[in-house]
Phi, psi and omega in degrees: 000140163274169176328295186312342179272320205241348150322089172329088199310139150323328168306304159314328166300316196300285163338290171327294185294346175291340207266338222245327187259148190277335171333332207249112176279334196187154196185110212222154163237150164284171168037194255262341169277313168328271174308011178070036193236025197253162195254212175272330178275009167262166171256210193212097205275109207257145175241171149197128167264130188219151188288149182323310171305337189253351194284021159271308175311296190285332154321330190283324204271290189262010188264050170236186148295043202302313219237133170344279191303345174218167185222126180283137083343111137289101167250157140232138183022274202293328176277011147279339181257334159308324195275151175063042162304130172313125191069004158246185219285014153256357197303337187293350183266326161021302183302323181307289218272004190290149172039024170274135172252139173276150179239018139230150195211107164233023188247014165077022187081340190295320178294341203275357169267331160336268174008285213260344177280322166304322171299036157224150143282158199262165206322319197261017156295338194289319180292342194275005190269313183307305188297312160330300215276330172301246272293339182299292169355264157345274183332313186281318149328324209267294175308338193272314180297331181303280190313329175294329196277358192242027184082012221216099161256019166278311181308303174329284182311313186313303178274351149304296195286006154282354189255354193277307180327304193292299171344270195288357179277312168316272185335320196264336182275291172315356162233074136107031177087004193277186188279152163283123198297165157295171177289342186294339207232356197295312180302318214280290194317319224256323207270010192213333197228052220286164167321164165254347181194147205034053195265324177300000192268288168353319199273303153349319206281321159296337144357308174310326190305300219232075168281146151232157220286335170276304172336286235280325201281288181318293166315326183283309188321306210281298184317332172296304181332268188321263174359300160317288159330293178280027166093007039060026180292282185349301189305305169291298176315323176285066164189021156021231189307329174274020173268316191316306201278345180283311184313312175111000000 
Protein backbone atom coordinates (compact mmCIF):
# COMPACT_ATOMS: atom_id res chain seq x y z
CA UNK A 1 0.00 0.00 0.00
CA UNK A 2 1.15 3.58 -0.55
CA UNK A 3 2.56 6.01 1.75
CA UNK A 4 -0.14 8.19 0.33
CA UNK A 5 -2.81 5.78 1.23
CA UNK A 6 -1.67 4.85 4.63
CA UNK A 7 -0.43 8.00 6.00
CA UNK A 8 -2.30 9.89 8.90
CA UNK A 9 -3.62 13.28 6.67
CA UNK A 10 -1.89 16.95 8.02
CA UNK A 11 -5.89 17.57 8.52
CA UNK A 12 -6.10 16.20 11.75
CA UNK A 13 -2.89 18.01 13.12
CA UNK A 14 -4.80 20.90 11.61
CA UNK A 15 -7.97 20.21 13.22
CA UNK A 16 -6.19 19.99 16.34
CA UNK A 17 -4.46 22.99 16.29
CA UNK A 18 -7.75 24.95 15.24
CA UNK A 19 -9.45 23.72 18.23
CA UNK A 20 -6.72 24.04 20.37
CA UNK A 21 -4.69 27.43 19.35
CA UNK A 22 -6.21 31.42 19.93
CA UNK A 23 -4.22 32.09 16.90
CA UNK A 24 -6.77 30.28 14.66
CA UNK A 25 -9.89 32.18 14.29
CA UNK A 26 -11.46 29.85 12.09
CA UNK A 27 -11.09 26.44 10.28
CA UNK A 28 -12.99 24.58 7.20
CA UNK A 29 -12.33 22.18 4.63
CA UNK A 30 -13.08 22.53 1.01
CA UNK A 31 -13.77 20.61 -2.03
CA UNK A 32 -14.97 17.33 -2.53
CA UNK A 33 -14.86 17.01 1.71
CA UNK A 34 -16.37 20.16 2.37
CA UNK A 35 -19.09 19.51 0.34
CA UNK A 36 -19.65 15.44 1.70
CA UNK A 37 -18.83 14.62 -1.71
CA UNK A 38 -14.88 12.82 -1.21
CA UNK A 39 -14.06 9.51 -2.34
CA UNK A 40 -11.03 7.52 -0.81
CA UNK A 41 -8.42 9.56 -3.38
CA UNK A 42 -9.48 12.88 -2.02
CA UNK A 43 -7.73 15.02 -0.48
CA UNK A 44 -8.14 17.08 2.09
CA UNK A 45 -8.41 21.01 0.96
CA UNK A 46 -7.98 22.91 4.28
CA UNK A 47 -8.51 26.93 5.28
CA UNK A 48 -7.35 28.60 8.42
CA UNK A 49 -8.16 32.00 9.31
CA UNK A 50 -5.63 33.05 11.86
CA UNK A 51 -5.38 36.55 13.21
CA UNK A 52 -2.97 39.37 11.57
CA UNK A 53 -0.11 38.95 13.86
CA UNK A 54 -0.05 35.61 13.09
CA UNK A 55 -0.34 35.29 9.66
CA UNK A 56 3.23 35.20 8.52
CA UNK A 57 4.40 32.71 10.78
CA UNK A 58 1.26 30.13 10.11
CA UNK A 59 1.45 30.81 6.34
CA UNK A 60 5.11 29.85 6.42
CA UNK A 61 4.48 26.67 8.36
CA UNK A 62 1.62 25.48 7.29
CA UNK A 63 0.30 26.76 3.87
CA UNK A 64 2.04 24.29 1.56
CA UNK A 65 1.35 20.63 0.36
CA UNK A 66 3.97 18.98 2.98
CA UNK A 67 1.91 15.35 2.80
CA UNK A 68 0.24 13.92 -0.48
CA UNK A 69 -3.05 14.32 1.17
CA UNK A 70 -3.84 17.45 2.37
CA UNK A 71 -3.33 21.04 1.12
CA UNK A 72 -3.62 23.94 3.50
CA UNK A 73 -4.90 28.18 2.61
CA UNK A 74 -3.78 30.28 5.42
CA UNK A 75 -6.10 33.65 5.46
CA UNK A 76 -6.54 36.01 7.12
CA UNK A 77 -10.20 37.76 8.09
CA UNK A 78 -9.71 40.51 5.64
CA UNK A 79 -8.13 37.97 2.63
CA UNK A 80 -10.91 35.59 3.25
CA UNK A 81 -13.25 38.47 2.39
CA UNK A 82 -10.74 39.57 -0.52
CA UNK A 83 -10.55 36.23 -2.48
CA UNK A 84 -13.21 35.34 -4.92
CA UNK A 85 -14.74 39.09 -4.62
CA UNK A 86 -17.34 39.77 -6.99
CA UNK A 87 -15.62 41.11 -10.58
CA UNK A 88 -12.27 39.96 -9.53
CA UNK A 89 -9.71 37.92 -11.25
CA UNK A 90 -10.86 34.54 -8.59
CA UNK A 91 -14.99 35.51 -8.54
CA UNK A 92 -15.02 31.83 -10.53
CA UNK A 93 -14.15 30.21 -7.42
CA UNK A 94 -17.22 31.57 -5.75
CA UNK A 95 -18.72 27.75 -6.06
CA UNK A 96 -16.16 26.54 -3.69
CA UNK A 97 -17.57 27.80 -1.06
CA UNK A 98 -21.53 26.48 -1.89
CA UNK A 99 -22.38 24.26 0.96
CA UNK A 100 -19.34 24.29 3.09
CA UNK A 101 -19.41 24.73 7.27
CA UNK A 102 -17.10 25.94 9.01
CA UNK A 103 -16.03 23.54 11.76
CA UNK A 104 -13.73 25.80 14.28
CA UNK A 105 -15.42 29.53 15.14
CA UNK A 106 -13.91 31.98 17.29
CA UNK A 107 -15.61 34.92 14.91
CA UNK A 108 -18.95 34.70 16.52
CA UNK A 109 -20.34 33.26 13.30
CA UNK A 110 -18.85 35.88 10.98
CA UNK A 111 -16.70 33.66 8.80
CA UNK A 112 -19.56 31.24 8.03
CA UNK A 113 -21.48 34.52 7.02
CA UNK A 114 -18.45 35.55 4.40
CA UNK A 115 -18.75 31.87 3.47
CA UNK A 116 -22.52 31.58 2.36
CA UNK A 117 -22.62 35.21 1.15
CA UNK A 118 -19.74 34.43 -1.15
CA UNK A 119 -21.81 31.33 -2.28
CA UNK A 120 -24.18 33.67 -4.18
CA UNK A 121 -23.79 36.21 -6.85
CA UNK A 122 -24.67 39.46 -4.63
CA UNK A 123 -28.32 40.61 -4.79
CA UNK A 124 -28.13 43.55 -6.50
CA UNK A 125 -25.54 41.94 -9.36
CA UNK A 126 -28.03 39.18 -10.68
CA UNK A 127 -29.97 40.61 -13.40
CA UNK A 128 -27.08 42.11 -15.17
CA UNK A 129 -25.16 38.98 -14.56
CA UNK A 130 -28.15 36.78 -15.95
CA UNK A 131 -28.28 39.29 -18.93
CA UNK A 132 -24.65 39.02 -20.15
CA UNK A 133 -24.72 35.56 -19.67
CA UNK A 134 -27.92 34.65 -21.94
CA UNK A 135 -26.61 37.27 -24.84
CA UNK A 136 -23.50 34.94 -24.40
CA UNK A 137 -25.64 32.31 -24.55
CA UNK A 138 -27.33 33.66 -27.33
CA UNK A 139 -24.13 34.21 -29.14
CA UNK A 140 -23.26 30.95 -28.99
CA UNK A 141 -26.41 29.39 -30.31
CA UNK A 142 -26.27 31.94 -33.09
CA UNK A 143 -22.83 30.53 -34.17
CA UNK A 144 -23.35 26.98 -33.64
CA UNK A 145 -26.56 27.09 -35.59
CA UNK A 146 -24.58 29.27 -38.21
CA UNK A 147 -21.91 26.01 -38.64
CA UNK A 148 -24.57 23.67 -39.20
CA UNK A 149 -26.27 25.59 -41.69
CA UNK A 150 -22.83 25.72 -43.46
CA UNK A 151 -21.85 22.40 -43.22
CA UNK A 152 -18.83 22.62 -40.48
CA UNK A 153 -20.69 20.28 -37.27
CA UNK A 154 -17.12 20.11 -35.65
CA UNK A 155 -16.95 24.40 -35.62
CA UNK A 156 -20.64 23.55 -34.26
CA UNK A 157 -20.07 21.19 -31.62
CA UNK A 158 -16.92 23.83 -30.44
CA UNK A 159 -19.54 26.42 -30.19
CA UNK A 160 -22.30 24.62 -28.56
CA UNK A 161 -20.19 23.87 -26.22
CA UNK A 162 -19.46 27.30 -25.05
CA UNK A 163 -23.04 28.16 -24.53
CA UNK A 164 -23.24 25.28 -21.80
CA UNK A 165 -21.45 27.98 -19.16
CA UNK A 166 -23.22 31.09 -19.91
CA UNK A 167 -26.46 28.66 -19.86
CA UNK A 168 -25.98 27.18 -16.99
CA UNK A 169 -24.31 30.55 -15.17
CA UNK A 170 -27.83 32.30 -16.03
CA UNK A 171 -30.23 29.10 -14.87
CA UNK A 172 -28.50 29.37 -11.50
CA UNK A 173 -28.28 32.74 -10.53
CA UNK A 174 -32.05 33.17 -11.03
CA UNK A 175 -32.48 30.86 -8.28
CA UNK A 176 -31.80 33.12 -6.09
CA UNK A 177 -28.17 33.98 -7.19
CA UNK A 178 -26.45 31.13 -6.88
CA UNK A 179 -22.91 30.32 -8.58
CA UNK A 180 -22.85 27.77 -11.64
CA UNK A 181 -21.38 24.52 -9.84
CA UNK A 182 -17.88 23.20 -11.55
CA UNK A 183 -18.80 20.61 -13.46
CA UNK A 184 -17.60 17.64 -11.37
CA UNK A 185 -20.42 18.66 -8.90
CA UNK A 186 -22.94 19.54 -11.73
CA UNK A 187 -25.03 16.24 -11.72
CA UNK A 188 -24.51 15.81 -7.61
CA UNK A 189 -25.91 19.71 -7.57
CA UNK A 190 -28.96 19.43 -9.75
CA UNK A 191 -30.02 15.72 -8.16
CA UNK A 192 -29.29 16.74 -4.14
CA UNK A 193 -29.85 20.88 -4.46
CA UNK A 194 -32.38 21.03 -7.53
CA UNK A 195 -33.21 24.37 -9.51
CA UNK A 196 -36.62 25.88 -7.91
CA UNK A 197 -37.23 26.72 -11.78
CA UNK A 198 -35.43 25.42 -14.74
CA UNK A 199 -33.83 22.71 -13.38
CA UNK A 200 -35.37 20.74 -16.88
CA UNK A 201 -33.47 23.35 -18.84
CA UNK A 202 -30.32 22.71 -16.73
CA UNK A 203 -30.36 18.89 -17.43
CA UNK A 204 -30.25 19.58 -20.75
CA UNK A 205 -27.76 21.24 -21.00
CA UNK A 206 -25.26 18.50 -22.00
CA UNK A 207 -26.69 18.06 -25.51
CA UNK A 208 -24.95 21.07 -26.28
CA UNK A 209 -21.56 18.36 -26.66
CA UNK A 210 -23.21 16.49 -30.05
CA UNK A 211 -25.91 19.57 -31.23
CA UNK A 212 -28.28 19.62 -33.99
CA UNK A 213 -30.36 22.25 -35.21
CA UNK A 214 -33.65 20.98 -33.77
CA UNK A 215 -32.09 20.35 -29.96
CA UNK A 216 -30.06 23.79 -29.97
CA UNK A 217 -34.03 25.11 -31.47
CA UNK A 218 -35.74 23.53 -28.79
CA UNK A 219 -33.72 24.64 -25.89
CA UNK A 220 -33.41 27.98 -27.04
CA UNK A 221 -37.76 28.35 -27.41
CA UNK A 222 -37.88 26.79 -23.51
CA UNK A 223 -34.87 29.25 -22.33
CA UNK A 224 -36.69 32.36 -23.67
CA UNK A 225 -39.94 31.00 -22.18
CA UNK A 226 -38.21 30.76 -18.57
CA UNK A 227 -36.01 33.93 -18.95
CA UNK A 228 -38.94 35.69 -19.96
CA UNK A 229 -40.98 35.09 -17.34
CA UNK A 230 -38.43 36.18 -15.10
CA UNK A 231 -38.43 39.53 -16.57
CA UNK A 232 -35.28 38.97 -18.86
CA UNK A 233 -37.17 40.12 -22.02
CA UNK A 234 -34.70 42.57 -23.14
CA UNK A 235 -31.66 40.43 -23.78
CA UNK A 236 -34.16 38.42 -26.59
CA UNK A 237 -35.40 41.22 -28.05
CA UNK A 238 -32.13 42.90 -28.65
CA UNK A 239 -31.11 40.41 -31.27
CA UNK A 240 -34.29 41.40 -33.37
CA UNK A 241 -34.51 39.03 -36.58
CA UNK A 242 -32.00 36.67 -35.74
CA UNK A 243 -33.73 35.65 -32.82
CA UNK A 244 -36.77 34.60 -35.15
CA UNK A 245 -34.32 32.58 -37.43
CA UNK A 246 -32.62 30.97 -34.52
CA UNK A 247 -36.02 29.82 -33.22
CA UNK A 248 -36.45 28.44 -36.48
Amino acid sequence: MSDHATERPRYFELLELAETRSEVLAFWLTGSRGKGRETAASDYDCVLIVRDEAFGAWRGRYAKRAYGQTDCSVMTLEGLRAHAAWGGPDAWDRYSYAHVRVLVDRTEGLCQQVIDEKARVPGPEVAGFVDRSLDHYLNQTYRALKCLRDGQPLAARLEAAEAIAPLLDALFALDGGRPRPFYKYLAWELAEHPLSSGQALALQTPALLDPDPATLRRLLRDTEARCRDAGHDSVFDGWGGDLAWMRG
